[in-house]
DOTOR-948126 format. One line per 2 residues: number of its first residue (from 1); their letters; for each residue x, z, y of C-alpha. Coordinates in nm, 2 decimals, padded with zeros to 4 digits, m for minus. Layout:
BEGIN
NUM = a = X,Z,Y | ...
This chain:
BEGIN
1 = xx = 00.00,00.00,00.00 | 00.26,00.08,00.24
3 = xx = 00.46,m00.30,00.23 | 00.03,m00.40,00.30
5 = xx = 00.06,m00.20,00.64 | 00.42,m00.16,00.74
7 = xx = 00.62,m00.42,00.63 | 00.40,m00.76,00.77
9 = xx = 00.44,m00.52,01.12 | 00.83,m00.52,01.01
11 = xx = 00.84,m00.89,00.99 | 00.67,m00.97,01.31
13 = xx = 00.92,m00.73,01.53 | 01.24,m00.92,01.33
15 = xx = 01.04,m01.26,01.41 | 01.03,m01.12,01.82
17 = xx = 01.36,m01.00,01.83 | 01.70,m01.18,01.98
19 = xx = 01.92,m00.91,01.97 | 01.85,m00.68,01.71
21 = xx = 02.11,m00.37,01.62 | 02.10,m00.30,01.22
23 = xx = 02.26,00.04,01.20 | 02.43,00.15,00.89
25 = xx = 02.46,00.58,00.76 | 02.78,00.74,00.82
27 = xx = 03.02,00.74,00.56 | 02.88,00.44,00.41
29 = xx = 02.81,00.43,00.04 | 02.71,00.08,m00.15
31 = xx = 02.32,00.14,m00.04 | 02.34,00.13,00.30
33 = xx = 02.55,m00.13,00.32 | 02.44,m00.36,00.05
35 = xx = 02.09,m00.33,00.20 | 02.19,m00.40,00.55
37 = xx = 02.39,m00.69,00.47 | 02.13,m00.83,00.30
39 = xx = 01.94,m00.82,00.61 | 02.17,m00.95,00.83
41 = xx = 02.23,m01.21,00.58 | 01.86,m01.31,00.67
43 = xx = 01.89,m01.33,01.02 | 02.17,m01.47,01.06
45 = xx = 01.96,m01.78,00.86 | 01.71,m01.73,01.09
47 = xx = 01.99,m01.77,01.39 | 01.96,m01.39,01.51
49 = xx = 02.19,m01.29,01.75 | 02.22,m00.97,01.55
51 = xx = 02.49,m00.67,01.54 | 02.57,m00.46,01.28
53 = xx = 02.71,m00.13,01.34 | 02.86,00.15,01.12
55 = xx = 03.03,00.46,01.30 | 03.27,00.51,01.00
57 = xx = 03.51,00.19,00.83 | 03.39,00.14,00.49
59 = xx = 03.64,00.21,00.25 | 03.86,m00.13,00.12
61 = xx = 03.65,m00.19,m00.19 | 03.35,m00.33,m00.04
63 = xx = 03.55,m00.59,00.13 | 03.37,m00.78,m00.14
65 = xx = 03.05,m00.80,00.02 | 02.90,m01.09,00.21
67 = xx = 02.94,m01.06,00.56 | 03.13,m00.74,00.59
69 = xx = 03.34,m00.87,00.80 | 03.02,m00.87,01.10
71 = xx = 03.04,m00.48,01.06 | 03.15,m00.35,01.36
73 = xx = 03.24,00.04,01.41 | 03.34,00.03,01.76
75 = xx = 03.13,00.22,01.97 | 03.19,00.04,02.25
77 = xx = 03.12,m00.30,02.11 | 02.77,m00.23,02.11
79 = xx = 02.51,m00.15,02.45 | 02.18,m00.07,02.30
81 = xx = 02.00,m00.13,02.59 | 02.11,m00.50,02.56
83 = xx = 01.90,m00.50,02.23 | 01.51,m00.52,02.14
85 = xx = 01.51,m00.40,01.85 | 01.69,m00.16,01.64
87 = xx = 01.66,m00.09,01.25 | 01.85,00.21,01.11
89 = xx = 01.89,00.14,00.69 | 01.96,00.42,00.44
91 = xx = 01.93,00.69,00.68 | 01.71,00.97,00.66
93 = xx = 01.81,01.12,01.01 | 01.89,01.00,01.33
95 = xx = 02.16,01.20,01.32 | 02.30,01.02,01.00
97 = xx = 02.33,00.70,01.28 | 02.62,00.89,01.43
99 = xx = 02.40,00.74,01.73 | 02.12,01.01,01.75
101 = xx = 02.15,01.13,02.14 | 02.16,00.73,02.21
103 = xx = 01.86,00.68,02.04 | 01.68,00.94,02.15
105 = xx = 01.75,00.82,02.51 | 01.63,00.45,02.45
107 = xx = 01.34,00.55,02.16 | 01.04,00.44,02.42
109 = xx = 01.22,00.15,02.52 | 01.31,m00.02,02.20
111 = xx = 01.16,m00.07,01.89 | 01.32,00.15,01.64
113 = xx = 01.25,00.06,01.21 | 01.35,00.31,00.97
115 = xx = 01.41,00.17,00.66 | 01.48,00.45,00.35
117 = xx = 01.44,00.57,00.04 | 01.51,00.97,00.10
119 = xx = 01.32,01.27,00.07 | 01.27,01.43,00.32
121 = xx = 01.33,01.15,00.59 | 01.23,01.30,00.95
123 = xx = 00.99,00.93,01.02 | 01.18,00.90,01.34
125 = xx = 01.10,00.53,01.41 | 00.80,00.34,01.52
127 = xx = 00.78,00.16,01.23 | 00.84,00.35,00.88
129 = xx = 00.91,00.22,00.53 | 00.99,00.55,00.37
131 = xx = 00.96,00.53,00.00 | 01.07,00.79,m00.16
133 = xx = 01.01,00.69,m00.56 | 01.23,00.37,m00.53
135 = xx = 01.58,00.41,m00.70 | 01.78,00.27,m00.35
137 = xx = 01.66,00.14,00.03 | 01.82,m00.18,m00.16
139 = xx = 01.52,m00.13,m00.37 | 01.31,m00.15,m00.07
141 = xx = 01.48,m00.42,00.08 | 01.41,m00.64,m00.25
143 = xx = 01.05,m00.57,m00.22 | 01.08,m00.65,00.14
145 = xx = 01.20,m00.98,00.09 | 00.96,m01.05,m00.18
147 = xx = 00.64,m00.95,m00.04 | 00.71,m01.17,00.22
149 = xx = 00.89,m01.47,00.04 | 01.15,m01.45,00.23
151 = xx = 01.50,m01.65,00.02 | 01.75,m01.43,m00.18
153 = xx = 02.06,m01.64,m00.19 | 02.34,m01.49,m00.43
155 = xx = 02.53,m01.37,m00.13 | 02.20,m01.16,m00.05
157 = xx = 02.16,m01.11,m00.43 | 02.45,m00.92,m00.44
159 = xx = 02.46,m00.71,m00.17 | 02.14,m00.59,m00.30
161 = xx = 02.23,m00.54,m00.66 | 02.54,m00.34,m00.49
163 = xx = 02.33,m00.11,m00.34 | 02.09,m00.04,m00.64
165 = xx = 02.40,m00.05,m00.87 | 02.59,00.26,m00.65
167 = xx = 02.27,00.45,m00.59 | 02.22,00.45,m00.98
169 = xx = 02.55,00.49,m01.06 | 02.52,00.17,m01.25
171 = xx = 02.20,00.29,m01.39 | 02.31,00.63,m01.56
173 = xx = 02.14,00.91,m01.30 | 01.79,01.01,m01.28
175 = xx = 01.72,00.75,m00.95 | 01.71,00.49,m01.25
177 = xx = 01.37,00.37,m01.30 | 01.17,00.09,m01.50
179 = xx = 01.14,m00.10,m01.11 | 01.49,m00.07,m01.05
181 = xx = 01.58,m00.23,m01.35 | 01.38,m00.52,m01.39
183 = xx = 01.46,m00.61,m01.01 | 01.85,m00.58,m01.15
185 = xx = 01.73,m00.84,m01.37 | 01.59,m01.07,m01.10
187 = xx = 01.87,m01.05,m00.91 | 02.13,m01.14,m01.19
189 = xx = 01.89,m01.44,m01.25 | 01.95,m01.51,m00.83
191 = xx = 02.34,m01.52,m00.89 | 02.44,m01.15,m00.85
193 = xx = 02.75,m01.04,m01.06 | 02.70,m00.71,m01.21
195 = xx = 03.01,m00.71,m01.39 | 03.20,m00.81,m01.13
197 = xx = 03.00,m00.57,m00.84 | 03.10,m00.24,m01.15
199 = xx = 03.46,m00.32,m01.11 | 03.47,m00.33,m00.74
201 = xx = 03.28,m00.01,m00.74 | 03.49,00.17,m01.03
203 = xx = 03.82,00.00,m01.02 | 03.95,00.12,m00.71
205 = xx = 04.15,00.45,m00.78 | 04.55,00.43,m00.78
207 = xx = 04.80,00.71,m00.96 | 04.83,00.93,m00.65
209 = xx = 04.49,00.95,m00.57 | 04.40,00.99,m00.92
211 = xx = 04.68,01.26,m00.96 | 04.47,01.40,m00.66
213 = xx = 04.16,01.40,m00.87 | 04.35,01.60,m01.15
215 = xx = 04.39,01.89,m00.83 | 04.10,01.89,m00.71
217 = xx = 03.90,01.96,m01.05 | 04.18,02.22,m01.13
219 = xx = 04.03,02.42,m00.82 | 03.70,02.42,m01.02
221 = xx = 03.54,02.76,m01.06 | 03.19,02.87,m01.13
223 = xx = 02.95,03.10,m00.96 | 02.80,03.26,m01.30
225 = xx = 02.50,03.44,m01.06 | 02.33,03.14,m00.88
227 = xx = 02.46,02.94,m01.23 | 02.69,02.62,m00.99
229 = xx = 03.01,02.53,m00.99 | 03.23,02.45,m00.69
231 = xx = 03.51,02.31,m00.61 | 03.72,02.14,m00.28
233 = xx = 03.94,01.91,m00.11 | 04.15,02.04,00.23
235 = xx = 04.28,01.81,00.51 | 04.63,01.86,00.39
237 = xx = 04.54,01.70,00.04 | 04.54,01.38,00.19
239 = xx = 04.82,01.41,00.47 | 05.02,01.50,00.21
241 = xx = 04.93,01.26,m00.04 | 04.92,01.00,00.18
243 = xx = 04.58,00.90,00.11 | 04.22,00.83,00.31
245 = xx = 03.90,01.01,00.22 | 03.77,00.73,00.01
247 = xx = 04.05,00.78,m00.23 | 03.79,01.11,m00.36
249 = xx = 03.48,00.90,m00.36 | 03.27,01.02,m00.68
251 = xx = 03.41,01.33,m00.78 | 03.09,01.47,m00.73
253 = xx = 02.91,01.25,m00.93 | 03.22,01.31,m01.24
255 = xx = 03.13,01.66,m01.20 | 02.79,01.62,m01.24
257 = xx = 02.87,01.58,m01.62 | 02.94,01.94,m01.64
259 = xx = 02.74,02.11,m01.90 | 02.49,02.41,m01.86
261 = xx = 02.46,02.44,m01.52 | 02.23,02.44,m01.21
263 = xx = 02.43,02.24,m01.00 | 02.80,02.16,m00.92
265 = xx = 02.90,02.13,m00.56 | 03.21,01.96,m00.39
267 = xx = 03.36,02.10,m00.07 | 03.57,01.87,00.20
269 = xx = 03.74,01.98,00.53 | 03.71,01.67,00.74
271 = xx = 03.93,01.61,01.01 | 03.68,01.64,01.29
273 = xx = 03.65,02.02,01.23 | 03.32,02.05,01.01
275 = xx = 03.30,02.10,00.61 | 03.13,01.84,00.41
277 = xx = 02.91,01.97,00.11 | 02.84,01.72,m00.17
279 = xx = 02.52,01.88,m00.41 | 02.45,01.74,m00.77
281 = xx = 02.20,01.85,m01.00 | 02.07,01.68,m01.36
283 = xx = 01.81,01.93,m01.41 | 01.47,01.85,m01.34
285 = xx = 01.34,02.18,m01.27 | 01.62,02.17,m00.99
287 = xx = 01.56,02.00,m00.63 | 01.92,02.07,m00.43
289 = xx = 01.76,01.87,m00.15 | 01.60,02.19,m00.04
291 = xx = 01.93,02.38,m00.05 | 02.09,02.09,00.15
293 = xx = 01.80,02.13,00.40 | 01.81,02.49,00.46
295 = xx = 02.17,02.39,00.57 | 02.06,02.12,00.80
297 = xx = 02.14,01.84,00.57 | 01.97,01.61,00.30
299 = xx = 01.90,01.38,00.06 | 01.76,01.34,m00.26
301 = xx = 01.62,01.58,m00.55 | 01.96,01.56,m00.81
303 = xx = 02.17,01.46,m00.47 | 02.20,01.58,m00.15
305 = xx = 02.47,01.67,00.14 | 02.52,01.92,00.43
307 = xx = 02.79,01.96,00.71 | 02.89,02.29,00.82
309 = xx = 03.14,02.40,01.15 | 03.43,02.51,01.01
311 = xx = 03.49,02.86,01.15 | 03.70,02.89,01.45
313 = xx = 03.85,03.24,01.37 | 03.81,03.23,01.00
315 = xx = 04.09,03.01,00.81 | 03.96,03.07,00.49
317 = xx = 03.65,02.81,00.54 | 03.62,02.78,00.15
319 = xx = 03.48,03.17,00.14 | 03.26,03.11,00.44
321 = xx = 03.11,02.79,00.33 | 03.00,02.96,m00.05
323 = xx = 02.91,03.28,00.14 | 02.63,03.06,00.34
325 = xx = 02.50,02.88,00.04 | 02.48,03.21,m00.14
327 = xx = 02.30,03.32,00.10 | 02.06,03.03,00.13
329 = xx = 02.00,03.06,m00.25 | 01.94,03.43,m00.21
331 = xx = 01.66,03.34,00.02 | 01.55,03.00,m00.15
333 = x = 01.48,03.22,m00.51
């Protein structure tokens, strides 16, 4: 029903629009940036003077997809008052934009689409396809384009198949779904390489970051009350490794394998002086969106995120960070 009433009133602002802004999440994952490159991919065939904009560099291995190269994460590249129209992908808050104060300033002004697939999204836009049962906003982005017979080339195909493929983890965690699957199928048949996608995705670790790895999960300890386990990553872990953040991408997810528990959870100092919290859960009786929330983060029912200050006076930011989530959970049970 929603595609019936929001997505025709999608198509007609893209058909207005000269200038439209697509905005990608912070920290971009394969979702966000398989389903906005798909959409670019479509208006740049319909001649759109378009801009795609991600405040954080993806990380080398997508270089693979179509069109990367139009992402843009120079703030002063873009002027959004010298758009009419902006549509924010994957992102369940403004503040996931890294543009939120922006957009608040120009929300009246501009048409603003929110295109998602997470629980808990705030509805910020004027327009919202928020659908929380598909496996991936790629997902959404599929139906999109079908509903309203709009081409999927296999440059499109893939970027789409990217997105479902990292949001599923190749179709192995509970987002994977009889839909997401037989829309996998429909975009092989389009010219989408899964195989080749999988290695991009998987095949991107080298010996010191994967001597990292071996670290990082040494550090792993468990909280027998609240039934988690935890571990994390410092600043210096990659200054002296020599390494970027990416290098850690899925650790969380690896843990996730761990037997017997509630949830795992995976703690990073970033550089810009707040702590990133990853959450996992394969238990269905389990929803570590709500713990994420309480936090003033995120996401999805087995996967969610928060970002915490790191205490000024307080060094030991590990301790601080699993006091507040004990806490939390003291007040969540």
């Amino acid at each position: 029903m929603i595609y019936k009433q929001i997505a025709p009133l999608i198509l007609n602002a893209l058909k207005s629009a000269n200038h439209p802004l697509l905005i990608a999440h912070e920290n971009p994952d394969g979702d966000t940036l398989g389903a906005s490159l798909a959409l670019a991919q479509h208006l740049e065939s319909e001649a759109k003077n378009y801009q795609l904009f991600c405040i954080d560099q993806p990380a080398p291995y997508f270089n693979f997809l179509p069109k990367i190269e139009k992402l843009t994460s120079d703030y002063n590249l873009i002027a959004l008052k010298n758009h009419d129209l902006i549509i924010a992908i994957d992102c369940g808050s403004l503040a996931r934009t890294g543009l939120a104060n922006d957009l608040l300033k120009i929300k009246n002004e501009i048409p603003l689409i929110n295109i998602d697939h997470h629980q808990g999204n705030e509805l910020f836009g004027r327009f919202n396809l928020v659908i929380p049962t598909a496996s991936s906003t790629s997902e959404i982005m599929y139906n999109f384009f079908n509903f309203h017979n709009l081409k999927i080339d296999k440059f499109i195909a893939t970027s789409l198949l990217t997105g479902i493929l990292d949001d599923t983890m190749n179709f192995t965690n509970a987002a994977t779904t009889t839909e997401s699957l037989k829309i996998a199928s429909e975009l092989l048949n389009l010219g989408a390489r899964a195989n080749q996608i999988i290695n991009y995705l998987t095949q991107n670790k080298n010996l010191p970051s994967l001597k990292l790895w071996g670290e990082i999960l040494s550090r792993t300890e468990t909280n027998n009350q609240y039934n988690f386990a935890y571990t994390y990553i410092k600043q210096k872990d990659f200054i002296e490794n020599k390494i970027e953040m990416e290098a850690i991408d899925g650790i969380a997810n690896f843990l996730s394998n761990l037997q017997d528990l509630d949830f795992i959870m995976v703690l990073t100092e970033e550089n810009d002086g707040y702590i990133k919290g990853s959450l996992r859960t394969t238990k269905e009786n389990i929803d570590v969106s709500q713990l994420a929330k309480s936090l003033g983060g995120g996401g999805h029912k087995k996967a969610a995120g928060f970002k915490l200050a790191k205490p000024q006076t307080n060094s030991d930011w590990k301790n601080f960070v699993l006091n507040a989530i004990i806490t939390k959970l003291r007040t969540l049970n």
